[in-house]
N, C-alpha and C positions, 0 to 999 in steps of 0.2 A: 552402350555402356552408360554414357550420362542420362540417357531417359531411365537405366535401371537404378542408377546410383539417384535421382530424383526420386524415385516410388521408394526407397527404402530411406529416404531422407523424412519424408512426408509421413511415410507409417512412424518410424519413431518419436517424430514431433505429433501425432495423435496416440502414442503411449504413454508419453510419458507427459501428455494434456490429464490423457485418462487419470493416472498415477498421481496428479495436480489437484483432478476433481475430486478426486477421494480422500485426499488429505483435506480441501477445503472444507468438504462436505462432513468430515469429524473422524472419518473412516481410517484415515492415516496411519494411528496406532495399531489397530487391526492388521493391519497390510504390515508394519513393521516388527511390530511380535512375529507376526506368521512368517515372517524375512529370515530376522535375527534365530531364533530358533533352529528354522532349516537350515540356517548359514556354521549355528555352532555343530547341530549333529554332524551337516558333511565334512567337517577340520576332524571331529573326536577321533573317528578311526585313525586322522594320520599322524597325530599326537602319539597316538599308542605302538602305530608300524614303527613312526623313528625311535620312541625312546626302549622298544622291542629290539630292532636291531644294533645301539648301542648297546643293550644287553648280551648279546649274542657276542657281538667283537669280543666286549671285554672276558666273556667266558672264555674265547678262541685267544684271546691274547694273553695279557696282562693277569686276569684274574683277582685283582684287587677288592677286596671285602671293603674297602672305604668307597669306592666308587662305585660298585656295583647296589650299596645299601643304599645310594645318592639318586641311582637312577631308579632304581624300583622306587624309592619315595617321590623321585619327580613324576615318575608314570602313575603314580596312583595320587598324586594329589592335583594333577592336571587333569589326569581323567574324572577325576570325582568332580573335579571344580564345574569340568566343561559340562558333565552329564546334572551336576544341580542346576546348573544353568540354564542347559536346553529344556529341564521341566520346568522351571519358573515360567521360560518363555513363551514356551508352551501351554501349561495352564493358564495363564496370561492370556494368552491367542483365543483358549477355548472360551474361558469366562466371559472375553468381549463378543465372540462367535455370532451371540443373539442380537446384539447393538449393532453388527455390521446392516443386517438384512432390515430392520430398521430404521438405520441413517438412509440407507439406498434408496428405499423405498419413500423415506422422505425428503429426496432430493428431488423427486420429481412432483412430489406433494407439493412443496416450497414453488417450484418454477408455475404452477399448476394457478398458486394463489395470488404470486405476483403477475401473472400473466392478463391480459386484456381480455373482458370477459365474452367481448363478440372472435378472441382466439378461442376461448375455452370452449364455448360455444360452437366450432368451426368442425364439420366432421373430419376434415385432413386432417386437423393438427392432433386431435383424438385418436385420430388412424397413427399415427407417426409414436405416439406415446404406446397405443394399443403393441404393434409391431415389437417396441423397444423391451417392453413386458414380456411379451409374450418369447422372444428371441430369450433374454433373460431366464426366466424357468423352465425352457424348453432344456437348451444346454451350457446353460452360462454363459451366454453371448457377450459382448461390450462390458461394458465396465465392471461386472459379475467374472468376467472372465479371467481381469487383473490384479482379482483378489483371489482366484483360485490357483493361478500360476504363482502367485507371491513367492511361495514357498520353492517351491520349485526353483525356480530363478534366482533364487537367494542362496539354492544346494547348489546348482549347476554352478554362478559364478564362483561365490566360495571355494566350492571341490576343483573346479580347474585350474584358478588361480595356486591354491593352498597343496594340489597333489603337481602340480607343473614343476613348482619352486623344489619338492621333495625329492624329483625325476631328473634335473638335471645334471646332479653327479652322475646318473648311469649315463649319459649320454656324452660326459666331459672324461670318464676315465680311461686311459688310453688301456691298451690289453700289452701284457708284457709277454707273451707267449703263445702259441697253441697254433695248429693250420687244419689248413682242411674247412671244412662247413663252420666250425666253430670261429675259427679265425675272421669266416667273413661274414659273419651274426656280432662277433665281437668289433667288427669294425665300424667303421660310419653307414656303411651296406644297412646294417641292422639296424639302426637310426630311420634311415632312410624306408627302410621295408613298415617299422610301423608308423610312420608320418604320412606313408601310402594308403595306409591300411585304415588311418586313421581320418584322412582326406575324403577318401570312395566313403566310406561310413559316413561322413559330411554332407555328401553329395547326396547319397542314395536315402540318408535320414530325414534332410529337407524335401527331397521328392515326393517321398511314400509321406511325410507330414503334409504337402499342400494337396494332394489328389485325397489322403483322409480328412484335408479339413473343405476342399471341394466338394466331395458326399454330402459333409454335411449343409454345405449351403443351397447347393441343388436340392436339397429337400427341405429348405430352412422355410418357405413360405408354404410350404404344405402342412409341414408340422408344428407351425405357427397357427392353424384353421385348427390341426388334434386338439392344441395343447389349449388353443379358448373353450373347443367341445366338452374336453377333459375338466376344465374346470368349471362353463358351466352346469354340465348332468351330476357331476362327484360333490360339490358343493355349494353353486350355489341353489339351487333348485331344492336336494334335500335338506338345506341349512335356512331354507328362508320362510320362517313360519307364514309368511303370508300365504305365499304360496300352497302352501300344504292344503289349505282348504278346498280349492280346485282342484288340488290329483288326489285327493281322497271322495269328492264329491264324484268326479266325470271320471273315477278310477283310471287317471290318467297312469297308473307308479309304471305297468306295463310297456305303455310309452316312450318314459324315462327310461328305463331296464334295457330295451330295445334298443334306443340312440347309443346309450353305455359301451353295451355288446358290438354294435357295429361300429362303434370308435374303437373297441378292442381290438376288433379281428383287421379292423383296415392297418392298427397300428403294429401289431404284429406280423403282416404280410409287408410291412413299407420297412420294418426292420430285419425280418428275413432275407430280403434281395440284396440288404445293404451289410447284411452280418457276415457273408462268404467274401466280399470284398474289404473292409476291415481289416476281418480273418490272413488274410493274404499281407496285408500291409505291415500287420503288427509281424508276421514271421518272417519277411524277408529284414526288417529290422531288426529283428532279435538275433541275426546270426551274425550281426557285424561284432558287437562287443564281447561275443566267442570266440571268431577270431583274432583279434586284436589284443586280447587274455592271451590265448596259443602264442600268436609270435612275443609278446612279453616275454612269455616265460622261455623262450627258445631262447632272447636276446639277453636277460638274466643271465640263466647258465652257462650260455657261452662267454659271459663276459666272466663269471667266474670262476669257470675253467682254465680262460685265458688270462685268471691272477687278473683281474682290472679289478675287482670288487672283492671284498669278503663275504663269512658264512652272512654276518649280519645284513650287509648289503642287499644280499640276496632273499633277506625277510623284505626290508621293508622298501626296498625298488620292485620286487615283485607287485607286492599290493597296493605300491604307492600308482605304477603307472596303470594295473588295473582300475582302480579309480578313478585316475585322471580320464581314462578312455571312457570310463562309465558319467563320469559326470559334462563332459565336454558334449557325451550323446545329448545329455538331459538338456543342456544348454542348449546346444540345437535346434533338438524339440523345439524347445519351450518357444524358443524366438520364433521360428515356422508356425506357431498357431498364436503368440501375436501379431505376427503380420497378418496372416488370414484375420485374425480379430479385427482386424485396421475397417474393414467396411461395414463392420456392425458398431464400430464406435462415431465411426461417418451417420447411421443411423441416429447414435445415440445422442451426441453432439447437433444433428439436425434439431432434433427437439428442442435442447436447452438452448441453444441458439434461440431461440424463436425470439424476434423482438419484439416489443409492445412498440408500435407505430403510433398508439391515440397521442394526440398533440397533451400534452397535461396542464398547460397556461400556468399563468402567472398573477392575475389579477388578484386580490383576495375578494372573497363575495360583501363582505361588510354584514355581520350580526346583527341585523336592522329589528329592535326590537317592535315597529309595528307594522312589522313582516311586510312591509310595501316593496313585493315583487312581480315583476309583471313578467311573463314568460310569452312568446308569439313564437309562429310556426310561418315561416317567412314559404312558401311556392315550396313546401319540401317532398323531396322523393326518396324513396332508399331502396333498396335490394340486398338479400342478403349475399354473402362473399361465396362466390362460387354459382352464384342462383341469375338466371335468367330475367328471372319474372319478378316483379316491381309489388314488392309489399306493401308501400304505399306509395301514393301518386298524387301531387299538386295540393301538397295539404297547407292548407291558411288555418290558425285556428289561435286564436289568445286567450290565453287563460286569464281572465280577471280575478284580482287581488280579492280573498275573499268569499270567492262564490263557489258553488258546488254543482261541478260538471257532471253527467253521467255519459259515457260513453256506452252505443250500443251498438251489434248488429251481429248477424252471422257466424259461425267459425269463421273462420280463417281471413276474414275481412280487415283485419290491419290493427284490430285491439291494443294487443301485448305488443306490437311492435311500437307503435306509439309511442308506449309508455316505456318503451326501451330506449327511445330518441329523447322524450322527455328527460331521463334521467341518464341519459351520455351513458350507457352501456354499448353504445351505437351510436355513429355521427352518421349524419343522411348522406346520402349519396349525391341528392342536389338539393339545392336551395341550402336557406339558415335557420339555427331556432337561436332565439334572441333573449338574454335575460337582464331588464329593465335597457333594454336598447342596446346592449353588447351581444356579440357574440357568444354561445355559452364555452366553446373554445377556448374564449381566452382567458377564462376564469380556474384558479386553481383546480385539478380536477378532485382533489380530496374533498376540498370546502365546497365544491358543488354540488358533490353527491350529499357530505350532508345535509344539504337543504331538502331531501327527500324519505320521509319514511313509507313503505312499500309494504304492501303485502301481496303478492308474484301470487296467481295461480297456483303455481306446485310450490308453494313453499314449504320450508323445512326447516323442522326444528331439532337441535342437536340434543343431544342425550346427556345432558346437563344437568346439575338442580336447576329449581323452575326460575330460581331467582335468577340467576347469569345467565338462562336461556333466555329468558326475557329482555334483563340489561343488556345482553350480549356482549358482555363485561363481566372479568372476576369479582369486581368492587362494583358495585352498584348503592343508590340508594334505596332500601327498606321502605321506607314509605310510599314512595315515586314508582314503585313497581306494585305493589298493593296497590295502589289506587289506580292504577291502569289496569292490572287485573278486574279492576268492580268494573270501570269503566267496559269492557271489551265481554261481561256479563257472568266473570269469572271468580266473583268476591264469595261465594256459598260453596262451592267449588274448595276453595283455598282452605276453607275455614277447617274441613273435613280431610286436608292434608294432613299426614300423621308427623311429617317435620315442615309442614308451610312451606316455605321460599326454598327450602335445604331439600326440599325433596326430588331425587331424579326422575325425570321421564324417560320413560320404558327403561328396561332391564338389563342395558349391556351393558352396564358397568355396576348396577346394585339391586339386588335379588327384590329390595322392598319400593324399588320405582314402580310409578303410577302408568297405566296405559291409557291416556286420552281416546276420546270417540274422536270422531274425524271433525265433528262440530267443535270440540272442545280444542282440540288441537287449532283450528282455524280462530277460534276466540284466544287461542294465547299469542299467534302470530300477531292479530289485530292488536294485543297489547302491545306486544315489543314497538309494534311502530309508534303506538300513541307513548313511551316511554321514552324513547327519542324525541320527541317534542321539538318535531322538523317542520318548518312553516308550510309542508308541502305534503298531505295527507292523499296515498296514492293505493288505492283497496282494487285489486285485478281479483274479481269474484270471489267477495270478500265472505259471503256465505252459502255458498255452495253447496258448504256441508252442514248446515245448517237446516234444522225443520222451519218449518212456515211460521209457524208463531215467534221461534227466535230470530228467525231473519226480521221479523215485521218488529219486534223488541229493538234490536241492533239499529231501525231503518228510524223509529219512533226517537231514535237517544241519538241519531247521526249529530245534531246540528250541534249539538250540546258538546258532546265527543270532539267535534272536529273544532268547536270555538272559533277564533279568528284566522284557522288557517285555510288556505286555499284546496279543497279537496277535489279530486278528481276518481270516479268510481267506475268501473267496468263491471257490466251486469248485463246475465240473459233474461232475468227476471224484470221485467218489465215495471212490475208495482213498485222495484225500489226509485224507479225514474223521477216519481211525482216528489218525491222529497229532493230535488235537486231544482239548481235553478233552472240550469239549462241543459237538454241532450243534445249529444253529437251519434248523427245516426253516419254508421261506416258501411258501406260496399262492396268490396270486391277494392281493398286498399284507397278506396276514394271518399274523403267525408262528402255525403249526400243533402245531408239536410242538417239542421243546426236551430235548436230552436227548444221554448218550453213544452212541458207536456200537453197542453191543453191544445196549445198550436200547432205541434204533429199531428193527434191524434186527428184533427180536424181535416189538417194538411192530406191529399190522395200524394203516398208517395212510402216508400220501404219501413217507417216508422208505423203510421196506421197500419201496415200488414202484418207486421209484427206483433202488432198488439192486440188485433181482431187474432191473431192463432192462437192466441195468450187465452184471449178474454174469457173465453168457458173454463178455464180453470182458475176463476177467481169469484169470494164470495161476495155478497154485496157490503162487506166489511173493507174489500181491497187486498183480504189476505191472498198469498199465492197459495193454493193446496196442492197442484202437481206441477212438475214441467211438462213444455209441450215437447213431443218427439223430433229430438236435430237442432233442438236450439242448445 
């Protein structure tokens, strides 16, 4: 008994957390219109039973034309009041309708951005968010699920409370005559027969509720796998122009068509087996609050018969305890599939919990206008979270104030992780990285990262005008983003913009946005960082997408570009190396060699082989005209 009164202790206090997060989260009103609403409809009918059955008395009795004109005017100006009401609240409910699944949605957006980017990064905690989703649209799962009972729970309390209070005259009037069967329907007997009736109905509603809301968890991670298929064959695939080029080229649509089809039939065979048990559930339910109508009305008339009640009485005790017994189900219900909810909001709760562990310090970094920063990489190793295998391994390395690093080697040889420890997106595993002799830990982690502007391999630019997409700021300066445009090779570009700085990139939000080539796009990313004007100029293959003469354009304007900050460059292209002072050649997560161009090349060791695989694809001007295969 106490370990059950525990488990229903525990689910409430994650109800009504859930019911907390949704009002914090803006949702609140939503969930309260949808309340208040269902709370006035389930009262209206009993407004109307009682001031019905005063009508009826006074026709049986009295017959008074003053009183009778008193109550028809109270039944129709409580019921008009109650029915404008439940529409306001109602239309209310619906108008906010589209704001709900929006806040929701950006509840987890919010957690997603506050969150520590080697979490965001983490596939469990992507898995944990994916689950929470996909549970979500599947069938309303977790906190989706608290906004769809709202109503409901708003009816059941209301109608029980508001039809209980209506019901207890029939159950307080004693009976002034009659015997036989009547006599003991009229007695406490019939009290008792449908408090029984109404009990089994209790029992037998929560039952058949937790074995239908068990179905559905037994299949809750199966059709959790449909409902990612479902979304992405239905849209993202046909919805993503990129894509469309490959299933139209390798006539893949039949493919697509195929996968559809077989999510179809699998989903229809997994809801078949599960529709006959349902089916079952929902009709042994539905017979309870037919019987418990039956004895009503048995326990009515015999109290009528037996002079305890009048004609009127017997309107609105009838309908009042049918009610009560209808809404008492509903309440039931509703509690039975929040408790079952309790371990999808455990789910949902998992996620937002999530805590960001990175230390954030305290130090401030000091604005040093002549950027005299020294950055060292003290014996460091890392590994990613969950991973075995050591991304990098005993790395010493100092970046000096000023100079221009090129970092080179292989895939997967430790690049991007680097410069993911550089710039505390990641703390190392072992060792320290040092900035002018502190740890970078103990420096605010806001003012640290500003000292970095970045341009990431896959980076990304939002769909913005070009100007904010640049500043990455509403408010930006006008000039200071022009001239990083020219700088970054993008000033003729601009000129030929039909609204300049105002104008969107790509099309999702304005029909007359620009669609950059993949080179152009990578020269406006290069702007953003040179428009931060961070002492720490960080380019992870910064022209990729770039053709050979503009790479060698970009390579010719580096020094000038980068001015007195400290640059550090990640490239498979080998020709951009000689415009740097010094390379860092990486291994297999181990820097190998460390040295200028001229000195490698000389040097037998992974840098000379790199650059002998290069060298026939270069002309004797130094331009690169193709990559080599695998680099």
């Amino acid at each position: 008994m106490k370990k059950k009164w525990a488990e229903w202790k525990k689910g409430a206090a994650l109800t009504l957390r859930g019911y907390r997060t949704l009002w914090e989260a803006g949702m609140g009103r939503d969930v309260l219109l949808t309340g208040l609403s269902s709370a006035v409809a389930a009262v209206a009918p009993l407004v109307t039973l009682y001031f019905s059955g005063q009508i009826i008395n006074e026709l049986a009795g009295a017959r008074s034309p003053q009183r009778l004109l008193w109550l028809a005017a109270l039944t129709v100006g409580i019921g008009l009041a109650m029915h404008l009401a439940k529409n306001l609240l109602r239309r209310g409910a619906e108008a906010r309708g589209g704001l709900f699944y929006v806040h929701m949605y950006m509840l987890y957006s919010r957690k997603l951005l506050d969150m520590d980017y080697e979490d965001v990064e983490d596939a469990r905690v992507q898995a944990k968010l994916d689950k929470v989703k996909q549970l979500q649209n599947w069938n309303g799962q977790g906190l989706m699920r608290l906004y769809w009972v709202a109503g409901e729970l708003a009816e059941g309390i209301a109608g029980t409370i508001s039809s209980f209070a209506l019901t207890l005259g029939l159950f307080l009037a004693p009976a002034k005559g009659g015997s036989g069967l009547a006599a003991v329907l009229a007695s406490p007997w019939g009290t008792v027969l449908i408090l029984g009736l109404l009990a089994l109905s209790v029992a037998v509603t929560q039952r058949c509720a937790a074995r239908d809301s068990k179905l559905w968890i037994d299949g809750a991670d199966y059709m959790t796998l449909i409902n990612r298929l479902f979304v992405y064959f239905h849209f993202t695939l046909p919805d993503d122009h990129k894509q469309g080029k490959e299933i139209r080229l390798y006539r893949e649509a039949p493919l697509v068509k195929g996968a559809i089809d077989e999510y179809v039939q699998t989903w229809e065979a997994s809801m078949k087996q599960r529709a006959g048990k349902f089916a079952r559930l929902w009709g042994i339910r539905s017979v309870f609050p037919c019987l418990i109508s039956g004895a009503v009305y048995l326990v009515v008339a015999a109290k009528a018969w037996c002079g305890a009640i009048g004609l009127g009485g017997v309107v609105q005790y009838a309908g009042a305890v049918s009610l009560f017994a209808a809404s008492f189900q509903t309440l039931i219900d509703v509690i039975t599939r929040l408790v079952s909810n309790n371990q999808f909001l455990e789910i949902t709760f998992d996620f937002l919990d999530q805590e960001n562990k990175k230390y954030q310090g305290a130090l401030p970094t000091e604005k040093r206008l002549d950027n005299e920063y020294l950055i060292e990489f003290h014996d460091v190793s890392f590994r990613y979270p969950g991973s075995d295998t050591w991304a990098i391994r005993h790395l010493n390395l100092t970046l000096k104030i000023g100079e221009r690093l090129a970092v080179v080697g292989r895939n997967g040889s430790g690049k991007t992780t680097m410069i993911k420890l550089l710039c505390r997106l990641y703390d190392p595993t072992e060792g320290v990285i040092t900035l002018n002799g502190i740890d970078i830990k103990k420096y605010n982690y806001k003012e640290y990262l500003a000292l970095f502007s970045v341009v990431f391999q896959d980076f990304h630019l939002f769909s913005f005008p070009l100007g904010q997409a640049v500043a990455a700021s509403v408010k930006y300066d006008q000039a200071a983003v022009e001239k990083a445009l020219d700088q970054a090779g993008l000033g003729e570009r601009l000129k030929r913009m039909p609204q300049r700085l105002e104008t969107y990139l790509n099309k999702d939000f304005d029909e007359s946005g620009v669609e950059f080539s993949g080179g152009e796009a990578q020269k406006a990313a290069i702007a953003r960082a040179l428009y931060r004007d961070a002492p720490f100029l960080v380019l992870d293959e910064p022209t990729a997408a770039l053709d050979p003469l503009a790479e060698y354009e970009v390579y010719q304007n580096f020094g000038k570009v980068a001015g007195a900050k400290t640059a550090v460059c990640i490239s498979h292209r080998l020709s951009s190396c000689r415009f740097c002072d010094r390379i860092a050649v990486f291994e297999k997560g181990r820097l190998v060699q460390l040295g200028s161009h001229d000195s490698l090349v000389a040097e037998t060791g992974a840098y000379q082989r790199l650059w002998n695989a290069q060298a026939k694809y270069y002309d004797e001007e130094g331009i690169v005209l193709a990559e080599s295969p695998g680099m």
